[in-house]
FIMARGU-212858 format. One record per residue (C-alpha): residue in three letters; y, x, z. Coordinates in steps of 0.02 Angstrom, whole numbers, padded with zeros to 5 digits, always signed. Layout:
<atoms>
ALAYXZ ...
</atoms>
This chain:
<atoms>
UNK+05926+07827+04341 UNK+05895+07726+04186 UNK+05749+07842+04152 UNK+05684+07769+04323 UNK+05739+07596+04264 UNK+05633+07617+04092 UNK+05486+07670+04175 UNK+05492+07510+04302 UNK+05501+07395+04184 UNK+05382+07481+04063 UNK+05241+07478+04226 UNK+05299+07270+04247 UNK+05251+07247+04070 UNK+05073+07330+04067 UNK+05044+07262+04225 UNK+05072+07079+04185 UNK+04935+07013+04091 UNK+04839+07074+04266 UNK+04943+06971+04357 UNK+04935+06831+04237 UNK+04742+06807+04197 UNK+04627+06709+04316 UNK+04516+06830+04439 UNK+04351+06861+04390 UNK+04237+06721+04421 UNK+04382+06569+04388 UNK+04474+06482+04296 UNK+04663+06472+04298 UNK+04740+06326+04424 UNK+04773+06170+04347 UNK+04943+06154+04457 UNK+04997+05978+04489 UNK+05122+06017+04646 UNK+05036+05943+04764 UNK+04859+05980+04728 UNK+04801+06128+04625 UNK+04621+06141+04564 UNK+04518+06268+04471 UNK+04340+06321+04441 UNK+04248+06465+04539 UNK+04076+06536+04519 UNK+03989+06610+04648 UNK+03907+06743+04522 UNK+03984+06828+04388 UNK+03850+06821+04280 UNK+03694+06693+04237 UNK+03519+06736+04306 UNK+03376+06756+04243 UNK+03317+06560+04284 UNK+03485+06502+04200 UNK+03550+06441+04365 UNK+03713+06461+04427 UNK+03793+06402+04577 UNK+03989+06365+04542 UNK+04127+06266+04641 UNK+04242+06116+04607 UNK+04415+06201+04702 UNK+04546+06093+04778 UNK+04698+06152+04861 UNK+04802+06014+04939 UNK+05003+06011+05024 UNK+04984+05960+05200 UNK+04921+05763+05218 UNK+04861+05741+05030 UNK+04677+05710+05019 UNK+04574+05673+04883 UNK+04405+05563+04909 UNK+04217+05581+04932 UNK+04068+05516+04817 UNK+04088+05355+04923 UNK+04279+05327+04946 UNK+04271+05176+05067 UNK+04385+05021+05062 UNK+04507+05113+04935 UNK+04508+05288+04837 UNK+04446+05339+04687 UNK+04312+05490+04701 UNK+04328+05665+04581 UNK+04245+05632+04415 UNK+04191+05777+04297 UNK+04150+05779+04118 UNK+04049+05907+04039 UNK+04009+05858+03880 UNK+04115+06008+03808 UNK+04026+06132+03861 UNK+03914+06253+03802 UNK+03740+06313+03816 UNK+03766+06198+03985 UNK+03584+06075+04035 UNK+03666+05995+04181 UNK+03738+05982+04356 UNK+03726+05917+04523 UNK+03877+05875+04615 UNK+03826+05939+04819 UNK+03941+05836+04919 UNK+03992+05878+05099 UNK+04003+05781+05190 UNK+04192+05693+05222 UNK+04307+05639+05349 UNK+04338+05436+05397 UNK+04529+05390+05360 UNK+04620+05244+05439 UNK+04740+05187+05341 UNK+04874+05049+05361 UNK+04811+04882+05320 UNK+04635+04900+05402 UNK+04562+05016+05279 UNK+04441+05141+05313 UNK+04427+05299+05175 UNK+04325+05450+05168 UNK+04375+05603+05093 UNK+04429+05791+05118 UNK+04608+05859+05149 UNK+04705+06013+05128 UNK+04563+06152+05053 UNK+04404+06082+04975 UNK+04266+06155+04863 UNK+04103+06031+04795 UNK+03979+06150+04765 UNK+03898+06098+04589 UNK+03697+06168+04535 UNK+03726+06202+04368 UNK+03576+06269+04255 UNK+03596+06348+04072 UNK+03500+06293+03924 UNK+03460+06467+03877 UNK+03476+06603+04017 UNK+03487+06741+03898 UNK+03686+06656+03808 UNK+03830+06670+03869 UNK+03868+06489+03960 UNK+04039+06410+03939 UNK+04094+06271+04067 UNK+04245+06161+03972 UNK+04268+06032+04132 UNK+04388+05868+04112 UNK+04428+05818+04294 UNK+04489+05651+04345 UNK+04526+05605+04533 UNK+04661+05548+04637 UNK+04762+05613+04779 UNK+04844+05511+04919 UNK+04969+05532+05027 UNK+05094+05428+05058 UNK+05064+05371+04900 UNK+04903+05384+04758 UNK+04917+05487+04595 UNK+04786+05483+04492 UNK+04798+05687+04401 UNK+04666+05757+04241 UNK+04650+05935+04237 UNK+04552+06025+04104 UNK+04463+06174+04165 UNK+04375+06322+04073 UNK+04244+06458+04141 UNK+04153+06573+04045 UNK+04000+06668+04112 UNK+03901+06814+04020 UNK+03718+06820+04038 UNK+03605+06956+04113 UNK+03634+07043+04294 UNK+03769+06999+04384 UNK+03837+07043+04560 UNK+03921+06900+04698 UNK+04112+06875+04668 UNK+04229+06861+04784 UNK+04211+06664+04796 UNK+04019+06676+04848 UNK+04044+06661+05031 UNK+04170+06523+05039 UNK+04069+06420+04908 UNK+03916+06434+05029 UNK+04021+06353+05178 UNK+04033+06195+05089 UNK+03849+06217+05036 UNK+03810+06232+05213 UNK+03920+06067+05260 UNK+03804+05967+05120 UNK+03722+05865+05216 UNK+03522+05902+05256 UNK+03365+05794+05234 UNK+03272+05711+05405 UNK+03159+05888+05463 UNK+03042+05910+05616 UNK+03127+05964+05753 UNK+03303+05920+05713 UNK+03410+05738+05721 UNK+03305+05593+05681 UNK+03359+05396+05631 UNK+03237+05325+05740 UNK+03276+05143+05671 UNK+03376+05049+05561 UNK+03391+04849+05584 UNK+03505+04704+05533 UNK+03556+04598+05690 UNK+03636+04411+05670 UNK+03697+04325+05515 UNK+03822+04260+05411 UNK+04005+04309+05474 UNK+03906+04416+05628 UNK+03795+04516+05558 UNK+03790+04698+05618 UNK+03669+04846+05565 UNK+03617+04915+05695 UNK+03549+05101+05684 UNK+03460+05233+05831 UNK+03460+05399+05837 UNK+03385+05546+05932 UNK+03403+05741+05945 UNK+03331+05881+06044 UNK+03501+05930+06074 UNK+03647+05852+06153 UNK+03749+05734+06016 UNK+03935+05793+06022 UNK+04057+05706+05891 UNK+03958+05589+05816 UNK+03999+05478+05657 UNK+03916+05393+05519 UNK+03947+05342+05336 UNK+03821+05209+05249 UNK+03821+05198+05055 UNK+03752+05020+04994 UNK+03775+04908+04855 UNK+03941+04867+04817 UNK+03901+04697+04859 UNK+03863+04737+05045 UNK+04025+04786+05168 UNK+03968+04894+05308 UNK+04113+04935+05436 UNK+04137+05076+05553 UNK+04022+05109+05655 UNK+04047+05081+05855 UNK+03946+05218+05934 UNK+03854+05218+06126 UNK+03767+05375+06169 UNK+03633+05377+06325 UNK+03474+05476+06387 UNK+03572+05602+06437 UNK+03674+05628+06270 UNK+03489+05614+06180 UNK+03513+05451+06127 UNK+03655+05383+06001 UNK+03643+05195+05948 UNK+03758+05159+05815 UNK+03826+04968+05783 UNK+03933+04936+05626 UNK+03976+04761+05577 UNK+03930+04711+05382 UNK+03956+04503+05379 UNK+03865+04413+05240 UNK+03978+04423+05072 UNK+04013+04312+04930 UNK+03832+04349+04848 UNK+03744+04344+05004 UNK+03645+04500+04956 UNK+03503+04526+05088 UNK+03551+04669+05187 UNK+03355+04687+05281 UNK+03257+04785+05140 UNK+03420+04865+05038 UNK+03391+05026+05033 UNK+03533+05098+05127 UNK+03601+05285+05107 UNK+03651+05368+05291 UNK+03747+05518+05328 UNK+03753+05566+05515 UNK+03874+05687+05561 UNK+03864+05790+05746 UNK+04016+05898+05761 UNK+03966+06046+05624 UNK+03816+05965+05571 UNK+03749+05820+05449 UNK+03568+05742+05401 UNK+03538+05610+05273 UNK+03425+05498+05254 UNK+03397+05341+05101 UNK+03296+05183+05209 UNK+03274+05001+05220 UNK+03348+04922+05372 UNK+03204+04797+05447 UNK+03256+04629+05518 UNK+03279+04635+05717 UNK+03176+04529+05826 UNK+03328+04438+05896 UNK+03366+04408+05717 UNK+03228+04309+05653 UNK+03231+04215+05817 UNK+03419+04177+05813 UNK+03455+04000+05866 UNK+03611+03919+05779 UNK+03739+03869+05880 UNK+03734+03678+05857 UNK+03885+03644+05948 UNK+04014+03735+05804 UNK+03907+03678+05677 UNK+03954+03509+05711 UNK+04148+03587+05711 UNK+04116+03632+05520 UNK+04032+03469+05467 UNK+04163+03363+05538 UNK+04281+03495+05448 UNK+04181+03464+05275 UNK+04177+03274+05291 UNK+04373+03264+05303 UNK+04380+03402+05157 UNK+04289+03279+05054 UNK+04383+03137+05090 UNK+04557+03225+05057 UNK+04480+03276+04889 UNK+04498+03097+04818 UNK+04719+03123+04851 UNK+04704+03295+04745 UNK+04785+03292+04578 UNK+04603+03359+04493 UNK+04536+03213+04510 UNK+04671+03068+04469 UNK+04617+03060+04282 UNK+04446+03023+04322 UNK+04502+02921+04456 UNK+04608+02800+04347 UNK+04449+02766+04259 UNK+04392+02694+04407 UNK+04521+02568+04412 UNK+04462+02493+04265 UNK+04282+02471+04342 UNK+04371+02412+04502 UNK+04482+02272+04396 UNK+04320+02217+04276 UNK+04247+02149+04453 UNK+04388+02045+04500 UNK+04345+01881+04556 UNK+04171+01941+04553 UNK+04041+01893+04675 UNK+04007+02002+04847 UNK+03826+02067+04802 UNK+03890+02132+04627 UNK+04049+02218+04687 UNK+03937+02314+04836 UNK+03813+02364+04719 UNK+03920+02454+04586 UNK+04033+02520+04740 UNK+03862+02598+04817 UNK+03822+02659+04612 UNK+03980+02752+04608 UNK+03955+02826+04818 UNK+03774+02884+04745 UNK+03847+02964+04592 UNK+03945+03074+04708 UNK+03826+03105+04826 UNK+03694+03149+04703 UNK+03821+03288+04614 UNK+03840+03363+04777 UNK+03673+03380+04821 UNK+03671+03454+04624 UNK+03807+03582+04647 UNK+03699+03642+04817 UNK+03557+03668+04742 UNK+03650+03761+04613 UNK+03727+03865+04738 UNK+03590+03915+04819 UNK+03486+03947+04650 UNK+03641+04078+04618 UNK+03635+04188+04783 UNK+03452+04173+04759 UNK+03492+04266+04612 UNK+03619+04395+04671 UNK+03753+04281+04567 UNK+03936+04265+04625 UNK+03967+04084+04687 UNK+04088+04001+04739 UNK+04228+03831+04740 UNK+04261+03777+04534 UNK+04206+03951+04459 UNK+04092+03864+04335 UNK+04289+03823+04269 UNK+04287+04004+04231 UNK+04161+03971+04087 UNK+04233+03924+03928 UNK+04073+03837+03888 UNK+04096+03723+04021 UNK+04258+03678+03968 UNK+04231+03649+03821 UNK+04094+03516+03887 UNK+04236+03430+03981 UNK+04343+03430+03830 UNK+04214+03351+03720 UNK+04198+03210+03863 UNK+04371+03177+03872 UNK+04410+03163+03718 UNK+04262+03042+03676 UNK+04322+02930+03818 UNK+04515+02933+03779 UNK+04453+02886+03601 UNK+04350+02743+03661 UNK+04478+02692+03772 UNK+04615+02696+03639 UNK+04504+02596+03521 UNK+04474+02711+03399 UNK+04292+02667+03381 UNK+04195+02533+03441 UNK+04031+02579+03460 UNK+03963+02512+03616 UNK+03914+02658+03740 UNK+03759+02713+03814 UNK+03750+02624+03996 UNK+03757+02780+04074 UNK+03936+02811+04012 UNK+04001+02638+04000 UNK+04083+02606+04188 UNK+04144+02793+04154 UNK+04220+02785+03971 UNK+04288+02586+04008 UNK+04185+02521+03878 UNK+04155+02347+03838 UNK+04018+02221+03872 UNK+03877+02272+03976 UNK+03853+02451+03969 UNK+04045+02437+04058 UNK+03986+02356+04206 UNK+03804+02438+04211 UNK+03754+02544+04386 UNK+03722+02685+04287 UNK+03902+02665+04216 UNK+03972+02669+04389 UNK+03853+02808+04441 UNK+03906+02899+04290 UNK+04105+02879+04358 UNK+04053+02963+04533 UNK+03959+03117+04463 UNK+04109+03131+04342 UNK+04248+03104+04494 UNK+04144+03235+04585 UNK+04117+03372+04438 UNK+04331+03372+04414 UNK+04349+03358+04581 UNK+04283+03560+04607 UNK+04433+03668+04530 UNK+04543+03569+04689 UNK+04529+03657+04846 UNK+04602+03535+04990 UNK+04643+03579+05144 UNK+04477+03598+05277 UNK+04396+03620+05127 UNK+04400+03809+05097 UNK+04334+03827+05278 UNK+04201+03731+05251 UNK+04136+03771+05106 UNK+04154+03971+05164 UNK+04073+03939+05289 UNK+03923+03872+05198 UNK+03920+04016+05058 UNK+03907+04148+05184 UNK+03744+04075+05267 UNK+03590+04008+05212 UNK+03502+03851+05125 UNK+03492+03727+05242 UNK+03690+03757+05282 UNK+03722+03743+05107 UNK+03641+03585+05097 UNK+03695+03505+05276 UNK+03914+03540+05211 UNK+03903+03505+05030 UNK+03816+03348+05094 UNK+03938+03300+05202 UNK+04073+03341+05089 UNK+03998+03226+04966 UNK+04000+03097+05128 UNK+04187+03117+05151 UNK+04228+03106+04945 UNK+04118+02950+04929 UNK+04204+02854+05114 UNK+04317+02756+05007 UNK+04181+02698+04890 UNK+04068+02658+05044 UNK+04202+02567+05117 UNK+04244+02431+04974 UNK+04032+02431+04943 UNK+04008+02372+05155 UNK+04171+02239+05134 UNK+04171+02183+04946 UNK+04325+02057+04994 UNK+04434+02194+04944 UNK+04398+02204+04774 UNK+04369+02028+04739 UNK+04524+01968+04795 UNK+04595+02100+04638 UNK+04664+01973+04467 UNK+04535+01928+04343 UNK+04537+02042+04187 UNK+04661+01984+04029 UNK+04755+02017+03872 UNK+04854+02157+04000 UNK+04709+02259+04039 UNK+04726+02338+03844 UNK+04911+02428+03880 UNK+04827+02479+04050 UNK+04664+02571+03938 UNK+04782+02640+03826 UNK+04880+02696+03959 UNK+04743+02772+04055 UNK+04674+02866+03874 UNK+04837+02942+03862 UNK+04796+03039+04035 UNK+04645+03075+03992 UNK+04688+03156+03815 UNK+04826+03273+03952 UNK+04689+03318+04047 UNK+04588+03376+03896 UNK+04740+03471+03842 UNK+04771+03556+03980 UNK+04582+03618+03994 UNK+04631+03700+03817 UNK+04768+03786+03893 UNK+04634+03848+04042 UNK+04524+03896+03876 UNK+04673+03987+03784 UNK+04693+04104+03953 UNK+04493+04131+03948 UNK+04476+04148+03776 UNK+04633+04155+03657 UNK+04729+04058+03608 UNK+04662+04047+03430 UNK+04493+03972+03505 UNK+04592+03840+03593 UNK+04693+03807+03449 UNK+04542+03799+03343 UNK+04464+03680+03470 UNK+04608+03572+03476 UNK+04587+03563+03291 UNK+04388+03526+03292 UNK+04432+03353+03428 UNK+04526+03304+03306 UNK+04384+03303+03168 UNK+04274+03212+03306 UNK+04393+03072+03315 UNK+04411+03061+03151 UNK+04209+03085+03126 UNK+04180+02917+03240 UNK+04331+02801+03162 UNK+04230+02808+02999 UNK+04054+02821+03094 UNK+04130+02651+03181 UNK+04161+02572+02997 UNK+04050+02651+02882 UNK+03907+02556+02801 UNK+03726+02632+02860 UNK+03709+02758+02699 UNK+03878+02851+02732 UNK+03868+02834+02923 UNK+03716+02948+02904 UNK+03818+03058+02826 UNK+03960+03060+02957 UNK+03850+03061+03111 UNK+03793+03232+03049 UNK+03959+03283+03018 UNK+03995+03236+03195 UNK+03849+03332+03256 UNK+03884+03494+03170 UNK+04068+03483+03226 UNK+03990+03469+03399 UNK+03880+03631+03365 UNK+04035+03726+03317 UNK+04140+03688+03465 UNK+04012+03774+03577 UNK+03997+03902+03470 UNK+04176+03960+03434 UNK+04224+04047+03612 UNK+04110+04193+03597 UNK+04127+04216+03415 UNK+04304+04228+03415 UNK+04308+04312+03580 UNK+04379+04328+03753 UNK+04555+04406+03797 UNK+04560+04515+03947 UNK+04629+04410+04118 UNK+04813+04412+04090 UNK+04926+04517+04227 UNK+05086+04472+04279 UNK+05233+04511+04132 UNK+05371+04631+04150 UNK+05522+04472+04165 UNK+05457+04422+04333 UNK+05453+04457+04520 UNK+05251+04446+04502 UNK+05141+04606+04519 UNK+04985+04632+04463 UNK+04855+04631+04606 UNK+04825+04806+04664 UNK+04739+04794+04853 UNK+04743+04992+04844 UNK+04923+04977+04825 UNK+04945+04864+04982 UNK+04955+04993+05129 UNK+05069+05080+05008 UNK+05189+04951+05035 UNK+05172+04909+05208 UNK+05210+05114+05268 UNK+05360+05095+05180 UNK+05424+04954+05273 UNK+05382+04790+05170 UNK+05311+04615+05154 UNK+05173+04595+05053 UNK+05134+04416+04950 UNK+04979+04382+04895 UNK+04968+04210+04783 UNK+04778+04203+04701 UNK+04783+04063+04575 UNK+04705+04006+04395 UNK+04767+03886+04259 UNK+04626+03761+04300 UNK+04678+03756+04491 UNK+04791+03609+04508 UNK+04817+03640+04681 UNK+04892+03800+04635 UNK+05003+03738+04512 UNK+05061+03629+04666 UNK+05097+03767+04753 UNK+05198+03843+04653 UNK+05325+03719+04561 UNK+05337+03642+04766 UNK+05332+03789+04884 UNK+05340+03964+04796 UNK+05472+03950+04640 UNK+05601+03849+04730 UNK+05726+03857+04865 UNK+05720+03989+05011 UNK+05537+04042+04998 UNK+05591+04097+04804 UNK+05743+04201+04880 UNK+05630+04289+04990 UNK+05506+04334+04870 UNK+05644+04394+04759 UNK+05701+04515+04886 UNK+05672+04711+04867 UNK+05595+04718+05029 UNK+05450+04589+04976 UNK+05315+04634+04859 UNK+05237+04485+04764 UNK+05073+04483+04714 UNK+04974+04385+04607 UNK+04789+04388+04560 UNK+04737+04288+04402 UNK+04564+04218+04430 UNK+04562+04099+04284 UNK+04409+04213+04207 UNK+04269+04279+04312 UNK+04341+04438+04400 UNK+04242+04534+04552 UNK+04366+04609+04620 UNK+04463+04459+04656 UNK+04289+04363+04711 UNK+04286+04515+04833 UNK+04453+04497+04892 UNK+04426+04318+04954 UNK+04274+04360+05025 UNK+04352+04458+05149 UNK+04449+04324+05225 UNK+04267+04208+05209 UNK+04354+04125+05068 UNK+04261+04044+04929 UNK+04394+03973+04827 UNK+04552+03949+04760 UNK+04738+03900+04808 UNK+04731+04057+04924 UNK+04876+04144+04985 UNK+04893+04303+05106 UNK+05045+04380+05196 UNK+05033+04557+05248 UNK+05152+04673+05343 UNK+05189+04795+05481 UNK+05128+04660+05620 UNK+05009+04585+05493 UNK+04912+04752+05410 UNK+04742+04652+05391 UNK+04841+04496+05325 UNK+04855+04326+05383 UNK+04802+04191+05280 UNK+04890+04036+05237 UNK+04834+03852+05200 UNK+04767+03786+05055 UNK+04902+03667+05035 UNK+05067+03768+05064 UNK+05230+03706+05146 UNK+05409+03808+05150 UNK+05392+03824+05333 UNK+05215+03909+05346 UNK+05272+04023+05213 UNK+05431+04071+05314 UNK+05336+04076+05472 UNK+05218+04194+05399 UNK+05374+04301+05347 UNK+05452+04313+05510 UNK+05272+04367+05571 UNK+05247+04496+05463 UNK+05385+04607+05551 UNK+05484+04681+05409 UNK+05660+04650+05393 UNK+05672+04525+05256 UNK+05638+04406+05389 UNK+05775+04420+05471 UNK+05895+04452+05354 UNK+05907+04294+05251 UNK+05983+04131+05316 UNK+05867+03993+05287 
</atoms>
């Protein structure tokens, strides 16, 4: 018997390196659990060409899926590196083609489940060595939940004759479900054109076959700036005919979708054809007539935007300014008082019309755009620093050189560059340009709106914003009683200035701390510093003789220099995420369905450290009292997204609710899975509404 034994075990020993070693034409599994993959070849050797067809292998646990070239609204596709190899010239990935996903919060994917295999061309350098694949694979698998997995993968193929392995057949399926160029005889895309505009546009594409369509779908790659949904399919002439209709609404750029070329996959039941075209405008498009009716809606929408805007925090400092303009004319006659009112209505206007023709000068040029982004540039900031802190000197009396009439009314000089229409112009424009990081309420659907369409609906709401900002200006300019009955200036109007330079020099500090989150916070320190040297630069400028105030108004203009030059030389710092000692997330959409499967409330809170409004919103609404309780609560996921520096994704994410700028807050759930969208200006009680409509049982199981 233990002869018997001996020789068993003796057989399980010589037999296990068999067992152990990867068949011929693989490599071993890279074994994650859930999803196993490896590398197959459909030859065992290289031919005489060099070429070699070989396969990417998945195997998947029921319901886990991993994602196709094009992943859709989420997913992250296979990527290979092959830089290790050997003797290897290079690949081509052959995609087949996928299936369409629906997944909880409106999301469409496209991907492959359960058993998958990319077939990849792969050609040799020299036909006649041996040819080493060394493959580092990154991709993700979903189920439930996303894991992103690396494998490192290794197959080695001789050169000279070799015979089909056992893997030939199968890797030929999925060659044979890669999808196959437009030939005579077989499915055709008759046309391809863009219908409507703005929030409606559709593509609109026809097919035909000689043979009976059966289950039909489509998948259209275009720029990542273009959104193109599912499509909604209608088949006629007897099952000849398919017209496909798939809704892709203008974006935040505005890209053109008539002449992009457009990548489309039709797939009929067990077979695909693709072809790469530019859509053509339709007739009914270029003949569209706007409905006049809700385009009245939105301008009556933009003018009370506008007026709102002069209430919003941004623009109180430049605002108190004003009131010094307002007090010089006390006791001043009718004619003067209307004029400088109408100076400071045209200053506003004028900026308006300014920031339109800026907008549309950016789509124009495929740029993001959108409400206060140019507060995303730390160039610009630094601008409004410089200004500030010029005026809060001037106020303050630091120097007394008389300013150029254009700043005057703005910087409360004296004499008359302070009572100039230029001044008073100058005090609009500036009103207007910190008036753009505040979005008030009807403002964000306005202004939306306008981004997603074209010029002259640009021009018509940013001109009637301007309209609604400038009412109060237009109001004292058509009855000039009101501000003559204000006292006549005096000894009390210097606390007042000095007052009013102390807000200023707040405001200026708290664009640094905007410019510390854009660009460290050793440029914003250093910046700080470099004000400093200006004021100091125009007190002696103010009291020097003319040889050494030479000397210090070059000082002041290299100091100048330097401030615009410090940001990119010391460098940006990535946008800051949400820190491990608070309820905050980072802003994952990906991750959003995630949470709503299992159950929860999702919070989205998109803000920025120049937003005011946003700062509102949280010290009033989001950190206090009940709505802070919920949001605390396991079963509520908050979410923030930092758009103090440019970010895409984020621009993206707004876009998709035709949103434009910032406050911007979304509540999603297992009643809500595309999100609902809150006001600009939040309140406790729209924030628990929102709650209790989101269907999860946080709502419910709090007291208010």
């Amino acid at each position: 018997m233990r002869r018997y034994l001996g020789l068993l075990l003796l057989s399980i020993l010589f037999a296990w390196p068999a067992w152990s070693a990867p068949e011929t034409g693989s490599s071993t599994w890279a074994d994650e659990g859930e999803v196993k993959v490896r590398l197959i070849s459909s030859a065992s050797a290289v031919d005489a060409n060099g070429d070699v067809l070989v396969g990417l292998q998945f195997a998947m646990a029921p319901g886990w899926k991993v994602y196709w070239r094009t992943p859709g609204d989420a997913g992250f596709p296979p990527q290979i590196d092959w830089s290790p190899s050997t003797n290897l010239a290079d690949t081509e990935i052959l995609w087949p083609w996928p299936e369409r996903f629906f997944e909880f919060g409106g999301l469409a994917t496209h991907g492959y489940k359960e058993n998958l295999i990319l077939p990849v061309q792969a050609r040799a350098k020299n036909a006649f060595e041996p040819l080493s694949f060394e493959a580092a694979v990154s991709y993700v698998a979903c189920d439930e939940i996303c894991i992103p997995f690396q494998a490192s993968l290794a197959l080695h193929l001789p050169p000279g004759p070799g015979s089909a392995t056992e893997f030939a057949a199968i890797i030929d399926q999925f060659v044979d479900r890669v999808p196959k160029p437009i030939t005579e005889g077989g499915p055709t895309l008759e046309t391809a054109e863009v219908i409507g505009s703005g929030a409606d546009r559709q593509l609109r594409v026809v097919a035909r076959s000689p043979e009976q369509f059966a289950e039909l779908d489509m998948f259209v790659e275009a720029p990542r700036d273009i959104y193109v949904a599912p499509p909604e399919i209608e088949i006629g002439d007897s099952g000849h005919k398919a017209v496909f209709r798939m809704a892709a609404p203008e974006g935040r750029n505005s890209e053109p979708l008539a002449g992009t070329l457009l990548t489309l996959t039709m797939v009929d039941g067990n077979r695909a054809v693709q072809q790469t075209l530019a859509p053509v405008p339709s007739v009914d498009a270029m003949t569209a007539i706007p409905d006049l009716g809700a385009f009245a809606i939105i301008l009556a929408i933009a003018f009370l935007g506008g007026l709102v805007l002069n209430l919003m925090p941004c623009v109180l400092p430049v605002l108190s300014l004003k009131v010094l303009g307002v007090i010089s004319l006390g006791g001043a006659d009718r004619v003067r008082i209307a004029s400088r009112f109408f100076a400071a209505a045209t200053g506003i206007l004028v900026s308006f019309l300014i920031l339109a023709a800026a907008t549309v000068a950016l789509k124009a040029a495929g740029l993001s755009v959108g409400w206060g982004v140019q507060f995303q540039e730390p160039l610009f900031l630094v601008a409004l620093v410089i200004i500030l802190t010029l005026f809060a000197a001037n106020l303050w009396g630091v120097f007394e050189i008389q300013l150029p009439a254009w700043a005057g009314g703005l910087g409360g000089g004296s004499g008359e560059s302070a009572d100039s229409l230029a001044g008073h112009f100058a005090s609009g424009a500036f009103a207007t340009l910190l008036a753009t990081p505040c979005s008030a309420p009807f403002l964000g659907t306005a202004v939306g709106f306008a981004l997603a369409r074209g010029v002259v609906e640009i021009f018509a709401v940013f001109t009637t914003l301007g309209l609604g900002m400038a009412l109060p200006y237009l109001a004292v300019a058509t009855f000039p009683a009101l501000a003559g009955r204000l006292p006549r200036p005096g000894p009390w109007m210097l606390k007042l200035k000095r007052f009013l330079a102390l807000l200023l020099g707040l405001t200026a500090l708290w664009l640094l701390s905007v410019l510390a989150a854009q660009a460290g916070q050793l440029a914003a320190l250093a910046e700080g510093l470099l004000m400093v040297v200006v004021v100091g630069a125009l007190w002696m400028f103010s009291r020097s003789q003319r040889p050494t105030r030479a000397v210090a108004g070059l000082a002041l203009a290299a100091v100048l220099i330097l401030a615009f030059a410090l940001p990119d030389h010391i460098g940006r710092t990535p946008r800051a995420t949400a820190s491990e000692d608070t309820i905050w997330q980072p802003f994952e959409l990906a991750r959003i369905p995630e949470h709503i499967a299992a159950g929860r409330t999702v919070f989205v809170d998109v803000t920025a450290d120049w937003c005011i409004t946003c700062q509102v919103n949280k010290t009033a609404v989001l950190e206090r009292g009940i709505v802070a309780q919920r949001l605390a609560d396991d079963r509520v996921v908050p979410m923030r997204a930092d758009w103090t520096s440019r970010d895409p994704e984020i621009a993206d994410y707004l876009e998709r609710f035709g949103r434009f700028g910032i406050p911007f807050n979304a509540v999603y759930g297992p009643a809500l899975p595309r999100g609902y969208a809150l006001p600009e200006l939040l309140t406790e009680s729209t924030v628990l509404a929102a709650f209790d409509r989101a269907g999860t049982a946080v709502a419910s199981s709090m007291g208010r």
